[in-house]
C-alpha positions, 0 to 999 in steps of 0.5 A: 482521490477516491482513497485519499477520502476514505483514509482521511475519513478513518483518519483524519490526524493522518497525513496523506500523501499522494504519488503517480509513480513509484519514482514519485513515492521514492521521491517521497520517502526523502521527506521522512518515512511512509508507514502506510502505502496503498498501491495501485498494481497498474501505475506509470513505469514500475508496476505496483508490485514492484514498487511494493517490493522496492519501497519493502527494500527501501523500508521495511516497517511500512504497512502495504495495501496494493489495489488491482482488478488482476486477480490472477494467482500469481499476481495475488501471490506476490502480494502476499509474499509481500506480507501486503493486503490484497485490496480488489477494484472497485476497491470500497469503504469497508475494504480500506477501513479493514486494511487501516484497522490492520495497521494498528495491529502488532506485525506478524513475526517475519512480516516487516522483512 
């Protein structure tokens, strides 16, 4: 709910959508296309790293955020090799609005394979 504020204050035409586990968001992706995904790495299930790499397979246009206090290189490695922001708990404001900005930007070459 915390992030969901902080989107639709930065965003408010956007619609967010909101899953519990990544069975939930690949539920989700049946109702059409996701084109952000902010993750939380510790969730019910798959963690958040292998949801980003499953939904990266599924999609690979969608912009991903994962969000974790685990700050350990090899989990902050496989975020990146992800081409996913890093966002560290207690995750604020300023961090999401960066990430939301980054959106907007063009792709990086190779970032959406």
């Amino acid at each position: 709910m915390h992030l969901r504020g902080i989107v639709l204050r930065h965003r408010p035409d956007w619609t967010v959508k909101e899953a519990g586990s990544g069975d939930e968001l690949f539920s989700a992706l049946a109702e059409g296309p996701i084109h952000i995904a902010i993750i939380d790495y510790n969730m019910p299930g798959m963690n958040g790293l292998d949801v980003a790499a499953e939904l990266k397979r599924r999609q690979g246009d969608v912009h991903i955020a994962v969000v974790t206090a685990n700050a350990q290189d090899s989990v902050v490695a496989g975020i990146r090799e992800l081409h996913a922001a890093f966002l560290p708990k207690p995750v604020d404001e300023e961090q999401v609005a960066r990430f939301l900005a980054s959106t907007l930007l063009p792709r990086r070459p190779g970032a959406s394979a």
